[in-house]
DRENDO-80205 format. One record per residue (C-alpha): residue number from 0; residue in three letters; x, y, z. Coordinates in nm, 2 decimals, always signed. Layout:
BEGIN
@num: NUM	residuo: ALA	xx: X	yy: Y	zz: Z
...
//
This chain:
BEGIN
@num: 0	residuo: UNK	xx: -1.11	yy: +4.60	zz: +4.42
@num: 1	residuo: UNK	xx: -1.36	yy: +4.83	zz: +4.22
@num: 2	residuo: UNK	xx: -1.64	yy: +4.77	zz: +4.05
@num: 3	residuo: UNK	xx: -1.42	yy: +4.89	zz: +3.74
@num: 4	residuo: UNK	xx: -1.12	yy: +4.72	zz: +3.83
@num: 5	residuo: UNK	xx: -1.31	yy: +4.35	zz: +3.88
@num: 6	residuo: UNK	xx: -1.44	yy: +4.46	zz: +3.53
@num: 7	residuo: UNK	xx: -1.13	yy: +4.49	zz: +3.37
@num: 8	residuo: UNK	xx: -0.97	yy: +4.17	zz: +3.50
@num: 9	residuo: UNK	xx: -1.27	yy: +3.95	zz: +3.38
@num: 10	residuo: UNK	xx: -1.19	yy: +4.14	zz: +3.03
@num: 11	residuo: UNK	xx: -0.86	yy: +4.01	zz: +3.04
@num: 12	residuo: UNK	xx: -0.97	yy: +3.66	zz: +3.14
@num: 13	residuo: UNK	xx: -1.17	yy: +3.63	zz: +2.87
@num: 14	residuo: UNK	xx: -0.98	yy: +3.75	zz: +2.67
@num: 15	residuo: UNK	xx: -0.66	yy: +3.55	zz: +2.72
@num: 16	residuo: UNK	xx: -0.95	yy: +3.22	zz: +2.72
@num: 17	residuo: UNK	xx: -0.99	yy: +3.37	zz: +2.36
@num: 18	residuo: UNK	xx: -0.67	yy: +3.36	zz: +2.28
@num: 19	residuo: UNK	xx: -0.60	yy: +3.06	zz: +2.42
@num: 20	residuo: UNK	xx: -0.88	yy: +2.93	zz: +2.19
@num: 21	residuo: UNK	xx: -0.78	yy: +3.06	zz: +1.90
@num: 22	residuo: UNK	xx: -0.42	yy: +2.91	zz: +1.94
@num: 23	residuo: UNK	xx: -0.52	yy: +2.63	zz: +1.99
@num: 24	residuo: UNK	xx: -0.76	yy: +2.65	zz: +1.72
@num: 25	residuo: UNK	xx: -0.44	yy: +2.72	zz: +1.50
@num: 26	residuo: UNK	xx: -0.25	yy: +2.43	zz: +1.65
@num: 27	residuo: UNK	xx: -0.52	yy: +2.22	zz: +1.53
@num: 28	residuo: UNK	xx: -0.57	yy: +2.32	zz: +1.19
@num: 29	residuo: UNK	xx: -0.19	yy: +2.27	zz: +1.12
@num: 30	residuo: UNK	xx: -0.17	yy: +1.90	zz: +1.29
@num: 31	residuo: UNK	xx: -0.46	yy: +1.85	zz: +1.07
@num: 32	residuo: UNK	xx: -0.26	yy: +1.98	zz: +0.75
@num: 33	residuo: UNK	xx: +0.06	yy: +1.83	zz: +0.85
@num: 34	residuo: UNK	xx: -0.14	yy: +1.51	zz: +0.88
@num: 35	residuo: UNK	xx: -0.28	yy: +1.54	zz: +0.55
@num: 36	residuo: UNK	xx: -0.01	yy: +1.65	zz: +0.37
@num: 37	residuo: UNK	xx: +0.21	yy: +1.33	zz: +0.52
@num: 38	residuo: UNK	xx: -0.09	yy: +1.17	zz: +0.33
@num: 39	residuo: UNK	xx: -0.05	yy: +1.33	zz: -0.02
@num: 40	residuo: UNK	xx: +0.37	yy: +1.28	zz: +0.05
@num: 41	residuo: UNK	xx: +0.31	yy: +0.89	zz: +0.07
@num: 42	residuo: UNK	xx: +0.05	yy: +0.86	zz: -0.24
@num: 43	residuo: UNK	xx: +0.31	yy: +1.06	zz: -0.41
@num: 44	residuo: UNK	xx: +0.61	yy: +0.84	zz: -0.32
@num: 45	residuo: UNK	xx: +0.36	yy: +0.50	zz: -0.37
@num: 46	residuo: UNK	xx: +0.28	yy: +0.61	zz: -0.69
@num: 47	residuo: UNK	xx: +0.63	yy: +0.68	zz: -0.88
@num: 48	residuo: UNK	xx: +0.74	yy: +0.33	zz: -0.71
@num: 49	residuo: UNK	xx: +0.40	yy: +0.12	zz: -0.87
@num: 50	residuo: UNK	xx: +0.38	yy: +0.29	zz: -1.19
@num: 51	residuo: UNK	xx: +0.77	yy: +0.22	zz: -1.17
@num: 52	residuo: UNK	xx: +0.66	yy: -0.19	zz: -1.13
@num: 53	residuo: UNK	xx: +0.35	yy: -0.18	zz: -1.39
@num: 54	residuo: UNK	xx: +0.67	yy: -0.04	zz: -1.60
@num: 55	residuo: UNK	xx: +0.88	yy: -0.33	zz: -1.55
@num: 56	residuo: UNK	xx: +0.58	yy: -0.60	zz: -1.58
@num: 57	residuo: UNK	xx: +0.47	yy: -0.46	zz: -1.90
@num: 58	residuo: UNK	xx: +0.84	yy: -0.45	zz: -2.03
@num: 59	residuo: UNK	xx: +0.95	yy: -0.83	zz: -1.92
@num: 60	residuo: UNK	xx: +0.67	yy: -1.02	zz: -1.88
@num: 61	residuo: UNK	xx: +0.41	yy: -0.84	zz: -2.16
@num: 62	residuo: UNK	xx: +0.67	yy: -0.86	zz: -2.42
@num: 63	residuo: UNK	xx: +0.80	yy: -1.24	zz: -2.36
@num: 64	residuo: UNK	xx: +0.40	yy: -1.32	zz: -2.35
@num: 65	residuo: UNK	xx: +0.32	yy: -1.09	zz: -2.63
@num: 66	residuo: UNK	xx: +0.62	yy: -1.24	zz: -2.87
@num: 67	residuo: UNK	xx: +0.51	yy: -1.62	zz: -2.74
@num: 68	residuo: UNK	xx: +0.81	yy: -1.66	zz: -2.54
@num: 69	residuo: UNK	xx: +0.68	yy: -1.77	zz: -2.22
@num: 70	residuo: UNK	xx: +0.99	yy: -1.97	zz: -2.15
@num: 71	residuo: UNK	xx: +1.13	yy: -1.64	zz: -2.10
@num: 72	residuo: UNK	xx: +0.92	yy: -1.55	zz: -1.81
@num: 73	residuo: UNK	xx: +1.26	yy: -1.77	zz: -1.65
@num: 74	residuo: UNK	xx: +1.55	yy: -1.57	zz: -1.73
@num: 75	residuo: UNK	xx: +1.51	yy: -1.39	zz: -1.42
@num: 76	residuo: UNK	xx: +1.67	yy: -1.69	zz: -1.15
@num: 77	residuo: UNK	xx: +1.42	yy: -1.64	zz: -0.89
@num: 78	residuo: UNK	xx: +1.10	yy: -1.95	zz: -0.92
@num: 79	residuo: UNK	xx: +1.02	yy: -2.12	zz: -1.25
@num: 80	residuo: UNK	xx: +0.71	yy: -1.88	zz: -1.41
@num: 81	residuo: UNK	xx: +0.66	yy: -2.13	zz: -1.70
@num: 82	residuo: UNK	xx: +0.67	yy: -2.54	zz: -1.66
@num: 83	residuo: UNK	xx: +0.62	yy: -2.68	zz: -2.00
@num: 84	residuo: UNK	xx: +0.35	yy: -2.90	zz: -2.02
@num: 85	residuo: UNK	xx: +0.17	yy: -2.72	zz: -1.73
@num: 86	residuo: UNK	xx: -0.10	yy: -2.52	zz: -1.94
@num: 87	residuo: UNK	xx: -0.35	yy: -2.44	zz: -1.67
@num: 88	residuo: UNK	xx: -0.02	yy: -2.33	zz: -1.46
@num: 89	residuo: UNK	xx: +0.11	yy: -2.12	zz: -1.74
@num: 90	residuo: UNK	xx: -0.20	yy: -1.93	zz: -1.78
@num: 91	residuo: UNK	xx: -0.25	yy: -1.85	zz: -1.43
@num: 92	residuo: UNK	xx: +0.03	yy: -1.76	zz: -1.38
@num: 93	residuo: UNK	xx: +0.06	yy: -1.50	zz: -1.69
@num: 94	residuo: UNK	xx: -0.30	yy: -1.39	zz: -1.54
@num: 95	residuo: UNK	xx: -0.17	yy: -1.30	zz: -1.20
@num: 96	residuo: UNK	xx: +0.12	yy: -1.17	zz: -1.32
@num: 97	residuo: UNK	xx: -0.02	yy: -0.94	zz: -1.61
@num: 98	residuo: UNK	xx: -0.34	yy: -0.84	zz: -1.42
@num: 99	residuo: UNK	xx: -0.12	yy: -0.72	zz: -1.15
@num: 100	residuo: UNK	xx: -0.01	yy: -0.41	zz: -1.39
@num: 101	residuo: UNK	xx: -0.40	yy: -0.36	zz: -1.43
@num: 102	residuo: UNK	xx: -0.46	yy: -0.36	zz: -1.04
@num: 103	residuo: UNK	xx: -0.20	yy: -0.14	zz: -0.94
@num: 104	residuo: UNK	xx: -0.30	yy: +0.13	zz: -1.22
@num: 105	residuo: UNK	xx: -0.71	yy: +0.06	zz: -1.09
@num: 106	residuo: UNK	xx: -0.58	yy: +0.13	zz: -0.75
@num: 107	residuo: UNK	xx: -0.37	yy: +0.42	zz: -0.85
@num: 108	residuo: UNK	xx: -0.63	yy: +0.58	zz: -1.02
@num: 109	residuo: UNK	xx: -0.93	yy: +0.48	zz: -0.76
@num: 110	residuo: UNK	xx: -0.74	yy: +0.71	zz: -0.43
@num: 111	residuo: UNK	xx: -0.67	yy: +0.99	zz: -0.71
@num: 112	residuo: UNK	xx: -0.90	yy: +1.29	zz: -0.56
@num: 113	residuo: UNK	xx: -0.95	yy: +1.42	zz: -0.90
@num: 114	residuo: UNK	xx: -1.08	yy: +1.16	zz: -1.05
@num: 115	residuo: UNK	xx: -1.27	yy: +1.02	zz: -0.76
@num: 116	residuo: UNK	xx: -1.44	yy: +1.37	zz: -0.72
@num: 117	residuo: UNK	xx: -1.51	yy: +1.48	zz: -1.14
@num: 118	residuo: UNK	xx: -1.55	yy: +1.10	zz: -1.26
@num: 119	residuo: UNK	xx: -1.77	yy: +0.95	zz: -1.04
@num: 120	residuo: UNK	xx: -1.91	yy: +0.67	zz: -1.28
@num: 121	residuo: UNK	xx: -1.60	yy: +0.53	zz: -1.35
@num: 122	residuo: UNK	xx: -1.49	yy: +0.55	zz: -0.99
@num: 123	residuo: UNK	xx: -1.76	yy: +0.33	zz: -0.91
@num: 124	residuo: UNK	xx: -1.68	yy: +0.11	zz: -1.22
@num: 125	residuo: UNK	xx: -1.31	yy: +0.12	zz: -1.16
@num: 126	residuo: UNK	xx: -1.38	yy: -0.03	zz: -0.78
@num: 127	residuo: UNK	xx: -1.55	yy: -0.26	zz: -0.89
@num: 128	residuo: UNK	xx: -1.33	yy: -0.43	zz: -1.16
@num: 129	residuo: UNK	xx: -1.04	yy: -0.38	zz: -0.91
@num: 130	residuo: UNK	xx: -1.26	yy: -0.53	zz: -0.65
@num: 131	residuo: UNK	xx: -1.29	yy: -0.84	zz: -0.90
@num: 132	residuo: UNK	xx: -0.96	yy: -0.85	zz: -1.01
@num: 133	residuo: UNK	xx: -0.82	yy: -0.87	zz: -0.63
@num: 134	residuo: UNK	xx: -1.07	yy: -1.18	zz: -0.54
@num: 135	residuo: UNK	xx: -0.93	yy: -1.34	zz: -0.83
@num: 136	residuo: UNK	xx: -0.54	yy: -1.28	zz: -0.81
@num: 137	residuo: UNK	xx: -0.56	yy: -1.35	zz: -0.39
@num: 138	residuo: UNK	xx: -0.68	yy: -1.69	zz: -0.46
@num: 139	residuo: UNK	xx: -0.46	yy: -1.68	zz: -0.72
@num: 140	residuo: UNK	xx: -0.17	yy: -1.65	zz: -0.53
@num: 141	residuo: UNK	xx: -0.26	yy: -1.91	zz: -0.29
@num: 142	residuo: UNK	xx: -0.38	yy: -2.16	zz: -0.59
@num: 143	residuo: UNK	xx: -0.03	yy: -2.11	zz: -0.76
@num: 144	residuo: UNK	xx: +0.13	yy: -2.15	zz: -0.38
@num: 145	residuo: UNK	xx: -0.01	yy: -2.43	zz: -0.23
@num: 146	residuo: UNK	xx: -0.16	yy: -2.65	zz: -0.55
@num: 147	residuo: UNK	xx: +0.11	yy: -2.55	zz: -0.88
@num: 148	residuo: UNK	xx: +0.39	yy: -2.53	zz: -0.64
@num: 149	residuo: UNK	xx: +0.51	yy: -2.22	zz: -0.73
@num: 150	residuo: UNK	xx: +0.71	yy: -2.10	zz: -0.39
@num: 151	residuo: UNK	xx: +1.05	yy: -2.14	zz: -0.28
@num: 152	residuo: UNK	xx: +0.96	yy: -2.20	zz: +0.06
@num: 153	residuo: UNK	xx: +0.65	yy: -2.33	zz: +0.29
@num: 154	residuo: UNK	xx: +0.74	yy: -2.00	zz: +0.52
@num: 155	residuo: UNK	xx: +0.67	yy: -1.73	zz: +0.21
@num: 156	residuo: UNK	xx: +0.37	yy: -1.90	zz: +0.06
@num: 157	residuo: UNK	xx: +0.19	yy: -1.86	zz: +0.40
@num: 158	residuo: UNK	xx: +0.27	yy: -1.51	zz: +0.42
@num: 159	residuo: UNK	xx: +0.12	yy: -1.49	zz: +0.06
@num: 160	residuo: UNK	xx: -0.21	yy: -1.68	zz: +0.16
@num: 161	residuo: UNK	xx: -0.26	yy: -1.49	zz: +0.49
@num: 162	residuo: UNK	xx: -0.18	yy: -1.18	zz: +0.21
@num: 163	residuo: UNK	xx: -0.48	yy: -1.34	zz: +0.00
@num: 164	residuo: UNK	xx: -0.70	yy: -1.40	zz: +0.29
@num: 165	residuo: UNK	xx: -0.69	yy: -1.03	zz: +0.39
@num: 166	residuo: UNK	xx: -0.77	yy: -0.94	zz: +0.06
@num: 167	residuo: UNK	xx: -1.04	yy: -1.11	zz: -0.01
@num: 168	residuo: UNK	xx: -1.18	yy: -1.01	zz: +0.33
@num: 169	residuo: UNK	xx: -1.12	yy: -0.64	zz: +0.30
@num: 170	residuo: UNK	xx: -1.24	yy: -0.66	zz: -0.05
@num: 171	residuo: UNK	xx: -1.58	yy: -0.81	zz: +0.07
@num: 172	residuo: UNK	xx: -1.59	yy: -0.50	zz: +0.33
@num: 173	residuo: UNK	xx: -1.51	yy: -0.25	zz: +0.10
@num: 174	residuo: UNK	xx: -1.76	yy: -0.36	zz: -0.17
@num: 175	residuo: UNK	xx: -2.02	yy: -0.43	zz: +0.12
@num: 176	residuo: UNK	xx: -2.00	yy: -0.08	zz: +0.24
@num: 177	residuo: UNK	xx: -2.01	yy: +0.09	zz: -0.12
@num: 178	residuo: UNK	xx: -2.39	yy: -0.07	zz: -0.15
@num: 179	residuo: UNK	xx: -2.49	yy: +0.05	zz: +0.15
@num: 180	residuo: UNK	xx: -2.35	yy: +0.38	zz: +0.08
@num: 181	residuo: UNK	xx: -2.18	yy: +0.40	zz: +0.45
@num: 182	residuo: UNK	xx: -1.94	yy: +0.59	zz: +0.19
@num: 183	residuo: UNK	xx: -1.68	yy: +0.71	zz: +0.49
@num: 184	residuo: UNK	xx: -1.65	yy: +0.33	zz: +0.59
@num: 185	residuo: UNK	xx: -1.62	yy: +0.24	zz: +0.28
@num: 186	residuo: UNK	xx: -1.33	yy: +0.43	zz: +0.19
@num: 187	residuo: UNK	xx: -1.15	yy: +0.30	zz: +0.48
@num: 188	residuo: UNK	xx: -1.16	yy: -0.05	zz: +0.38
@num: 189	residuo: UNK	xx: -1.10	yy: +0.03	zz: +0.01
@num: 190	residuo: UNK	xx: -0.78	yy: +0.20	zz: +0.17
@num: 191	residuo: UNK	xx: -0.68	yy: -0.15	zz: +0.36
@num: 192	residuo: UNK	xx: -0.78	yy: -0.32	zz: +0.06
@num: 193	residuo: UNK	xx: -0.52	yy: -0.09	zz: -0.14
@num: 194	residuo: UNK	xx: -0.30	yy: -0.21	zz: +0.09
@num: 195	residuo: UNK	xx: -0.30	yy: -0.58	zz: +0.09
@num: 196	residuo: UNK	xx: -0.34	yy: -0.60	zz: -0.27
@num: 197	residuo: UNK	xx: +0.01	yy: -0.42	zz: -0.29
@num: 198	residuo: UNK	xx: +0.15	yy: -0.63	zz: -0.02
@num: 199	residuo: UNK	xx: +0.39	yy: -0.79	zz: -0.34
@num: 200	residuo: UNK	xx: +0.51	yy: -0.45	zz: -0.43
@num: 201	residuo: UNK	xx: +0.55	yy: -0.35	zz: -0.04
@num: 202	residuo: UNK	xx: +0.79	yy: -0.68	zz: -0.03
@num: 203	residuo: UNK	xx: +1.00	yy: -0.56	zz: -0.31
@num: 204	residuo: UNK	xx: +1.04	yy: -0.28	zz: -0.16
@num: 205	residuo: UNK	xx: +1.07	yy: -0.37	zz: +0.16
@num: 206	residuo: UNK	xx: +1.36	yy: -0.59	zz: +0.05
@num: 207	residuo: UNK	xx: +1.55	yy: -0.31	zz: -0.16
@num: 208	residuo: UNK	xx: +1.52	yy: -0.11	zz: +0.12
@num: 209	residuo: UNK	xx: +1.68	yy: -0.34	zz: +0.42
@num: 210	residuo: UNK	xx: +1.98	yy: -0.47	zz: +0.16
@num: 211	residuo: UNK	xx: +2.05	yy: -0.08	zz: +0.09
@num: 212	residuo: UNK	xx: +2.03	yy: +0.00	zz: +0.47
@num: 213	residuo: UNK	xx: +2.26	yy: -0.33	zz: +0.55
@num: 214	residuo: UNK	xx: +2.44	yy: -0.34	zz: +0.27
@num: 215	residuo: UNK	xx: +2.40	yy: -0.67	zz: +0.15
@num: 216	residuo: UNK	xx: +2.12	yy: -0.94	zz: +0.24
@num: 217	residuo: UNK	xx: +2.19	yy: -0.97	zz: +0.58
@num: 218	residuo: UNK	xx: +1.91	yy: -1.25	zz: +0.75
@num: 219	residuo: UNK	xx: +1.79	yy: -1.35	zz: +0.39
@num: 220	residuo: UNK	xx: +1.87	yy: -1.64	zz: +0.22
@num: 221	residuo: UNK	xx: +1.73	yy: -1.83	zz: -0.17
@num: 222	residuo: UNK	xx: +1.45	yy: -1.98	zz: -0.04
@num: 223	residuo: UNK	xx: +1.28	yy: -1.62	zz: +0.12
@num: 224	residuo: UNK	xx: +1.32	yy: -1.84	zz: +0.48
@num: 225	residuo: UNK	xx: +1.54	yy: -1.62	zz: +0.66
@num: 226	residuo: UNK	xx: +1.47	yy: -1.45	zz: +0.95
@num: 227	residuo: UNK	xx: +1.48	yy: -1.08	zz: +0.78
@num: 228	residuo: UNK	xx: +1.32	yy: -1.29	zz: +0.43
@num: 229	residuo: UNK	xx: +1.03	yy: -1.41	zz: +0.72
@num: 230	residuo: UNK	xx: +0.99	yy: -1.07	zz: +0.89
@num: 231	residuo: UNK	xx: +0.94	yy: -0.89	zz: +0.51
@num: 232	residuo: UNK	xx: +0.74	yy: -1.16	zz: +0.40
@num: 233	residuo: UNK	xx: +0.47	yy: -1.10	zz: +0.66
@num: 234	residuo: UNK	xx: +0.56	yy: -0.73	zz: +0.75
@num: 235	residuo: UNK	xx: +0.55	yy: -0.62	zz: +0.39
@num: 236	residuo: UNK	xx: +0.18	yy: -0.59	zz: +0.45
@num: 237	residuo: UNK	xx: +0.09	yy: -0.58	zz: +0.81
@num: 238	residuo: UNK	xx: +0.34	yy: -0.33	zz: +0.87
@num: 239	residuo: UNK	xx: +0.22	yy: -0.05	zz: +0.62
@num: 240	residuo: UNK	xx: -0.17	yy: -0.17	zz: +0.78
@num: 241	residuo: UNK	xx: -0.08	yy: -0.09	zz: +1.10
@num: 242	residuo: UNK	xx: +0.04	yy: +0.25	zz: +1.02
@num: 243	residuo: UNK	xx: -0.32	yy: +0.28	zz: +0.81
@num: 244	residuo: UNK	xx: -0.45	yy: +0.23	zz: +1.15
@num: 245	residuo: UNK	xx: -0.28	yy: +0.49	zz: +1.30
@num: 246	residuo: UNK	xx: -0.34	yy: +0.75	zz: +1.06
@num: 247	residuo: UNK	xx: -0.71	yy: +0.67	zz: +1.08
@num: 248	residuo: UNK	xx: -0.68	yy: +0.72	zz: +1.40
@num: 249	residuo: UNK	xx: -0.49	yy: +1.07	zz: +1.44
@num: 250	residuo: UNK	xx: -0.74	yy: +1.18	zz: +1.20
@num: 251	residuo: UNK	xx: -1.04	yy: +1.12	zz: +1.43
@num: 252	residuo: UNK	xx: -0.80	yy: +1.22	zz: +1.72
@num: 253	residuo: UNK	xx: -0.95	yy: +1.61	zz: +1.90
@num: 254	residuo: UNK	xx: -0.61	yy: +1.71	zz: +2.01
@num: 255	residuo: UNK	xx: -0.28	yy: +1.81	zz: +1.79
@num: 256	residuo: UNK	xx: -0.03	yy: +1.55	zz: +1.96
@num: 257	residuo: UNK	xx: -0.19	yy: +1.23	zz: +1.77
@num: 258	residuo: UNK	xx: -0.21	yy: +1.40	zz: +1.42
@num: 259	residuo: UNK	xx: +0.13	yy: +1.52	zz: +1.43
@num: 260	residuo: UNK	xx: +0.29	yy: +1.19	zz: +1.55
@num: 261	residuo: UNK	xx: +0.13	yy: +1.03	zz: +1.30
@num: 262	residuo: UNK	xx: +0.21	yy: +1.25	zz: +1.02
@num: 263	residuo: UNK	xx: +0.60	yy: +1.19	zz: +1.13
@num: 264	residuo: UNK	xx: +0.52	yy: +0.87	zz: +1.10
@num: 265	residuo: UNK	xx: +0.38	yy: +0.85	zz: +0.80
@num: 266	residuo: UNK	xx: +0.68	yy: +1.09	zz: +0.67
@num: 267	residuo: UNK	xx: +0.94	yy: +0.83	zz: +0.83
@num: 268	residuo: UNK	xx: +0.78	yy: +0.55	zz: +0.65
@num: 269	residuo: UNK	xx: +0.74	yy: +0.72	zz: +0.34
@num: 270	residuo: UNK	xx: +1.13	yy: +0.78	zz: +0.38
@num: 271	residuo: UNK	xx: +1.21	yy: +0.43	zz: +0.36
@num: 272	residuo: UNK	xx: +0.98	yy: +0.33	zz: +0.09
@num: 273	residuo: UNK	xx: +1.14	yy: +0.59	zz: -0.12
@num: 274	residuo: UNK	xx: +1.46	yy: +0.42	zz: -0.05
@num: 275	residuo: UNK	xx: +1.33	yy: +0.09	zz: -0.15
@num: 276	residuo: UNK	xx: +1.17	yy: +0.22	zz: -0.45
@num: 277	residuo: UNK	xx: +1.48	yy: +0.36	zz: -0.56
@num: 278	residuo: UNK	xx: +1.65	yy: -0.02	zz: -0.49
@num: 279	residuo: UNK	xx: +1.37	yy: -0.17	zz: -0.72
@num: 280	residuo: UNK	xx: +1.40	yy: +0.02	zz: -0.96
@num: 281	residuo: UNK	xx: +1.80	yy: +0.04	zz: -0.99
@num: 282	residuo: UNK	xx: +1.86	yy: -0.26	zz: -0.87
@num: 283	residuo: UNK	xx: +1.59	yy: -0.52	zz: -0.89
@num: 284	residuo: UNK	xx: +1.45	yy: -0.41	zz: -1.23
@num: 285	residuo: UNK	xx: +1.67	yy: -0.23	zz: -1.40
@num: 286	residuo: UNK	xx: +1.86	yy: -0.51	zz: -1.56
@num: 287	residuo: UNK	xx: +1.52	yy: -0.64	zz: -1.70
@num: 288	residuo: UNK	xx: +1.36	yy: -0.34	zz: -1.85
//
């Protein structure tokens, strides 16, 4: 081979390493869209469904609290909101109940780009009150469980508590990284956090969404003791958390495959919480708002 010939052979080497490079390059820059824009899908689909439930609490519990009707909180035949006589009950329960609109909007509003990018003081305030308001409705929850009584089975309030106790414990990470301005961390516990506080909502859901697919409430039964009722109870939350942990993980993945498996994932999951949402909100609440 010539001097020219061995030339032009290392051209086209490097050239098709280039090339190779550069599609790759490409490849990678679309997983990393693709696994983005499953991301903004989700948020989407998450938000129409909460602001949806803030909706319906406003509507059926606000008003019958507003108008001094708490025996009302009843009418819908599911556990017994107000106990006359029980005044410590009754208020906590209004309290977890009412703040939870509050929460979901906070939370809404805190993974909103926009105004976490252009209102940076009330980001920071925001967190904090939603950071407050999650300590106080997770031990809530396992107050109005365990001591009031307020559960129809032994089964669901322990999915609540260990509900509870990961908030509370993400909570204290997330509000532990924000002073320390490890801001990156932060954000990934205050994305957990998001996600145990709406573990309630992600049951609703969760429920809509399996009697739509069965049609009817196949493995569920009044007391939430079932073996679908068990699975929802405790997968409402962990389920949706270990699909965070896979999205974290695509996005710190080098290659294309991980990103764009999880963005179908993400998209699959997003499928059936639209279809849940849509159950809630025809089904579940409808009748009440």
């Amino acid at each position: 081979m010539s001097e020219r010939q061995a030339a032009g052979a290392a051209s086209a080497g490097a050239g098709g390493a280039v090339a190779d490079a550069g599609a790759r390059g490409a490849l990678a820059r679309l997983a990393a869209g693709a696994l983005k824009g499953a991301g903004v899908v989700w948020f989407l689909a998450a938000a129409v469904g909460q602001i949806a439930f803030v909706y319906y609490i406003l509507v059926y519990y606000g008003g019958r609290t507003l108008s001094g009707n708490y025996a009302a909180w009843n009418d819908r035949p599911i556990i017994d909101g107000y106990i006359a006589g029980d005044g410590v009950g009754n208020f906590m329960f209004a309290a977890h109940v009412l703040l939870a609109a509050a929460i979901t909007l906070g939370g809404l509003a805190q993974l909103t780009p926009q105004i976490r990018d252009r209102a940076r003081r009330f980001h920071r305030w925001n967190g904090r009150v939603f950071l407050l308001i999650a300590y106080f409705m997770a031990g809530g929850g396992i107050w109005l469980g365990w001591v009031r009584g307020t559960r129809l089975s032994d089964i669901s309030a322990a999915a609540v508590s260990l509900n509870g106790v990961l908030i509370i414990l993400f909570a204290s990470l997330a509000w532990f990284y924000a002073a320390t301005r490890r801001i990156d961390t932060h954000r990934q516990w205050a994305m957990r956090t998001f996600i145990a506080v709406n573990g309630v909502w992600f049951f609703r859901v969760g429920i809509m969404a399996w009697i739509i697919f069965n049609q009817g409430p196949v493995g569920m039964n009044e007391t939430l003791s079932g073996p679908a009722d068990i699975a929802l109870s405790f997968g409402s939350y962990l389920a949706p958390l270990a699909v965070l942990e896979v999205y974290f993980a695509a996005g710190r993945a080098r290659t294309a495959g991980p990103k764009l498996a999880a963005a179908l994932l993400v998209l699959i999951m997003t499928a059936l919480m639209a279809v849940g949402i849509f159950g809630t909100i025809t089904l579940m609440w409808g009748d009440y708002i």
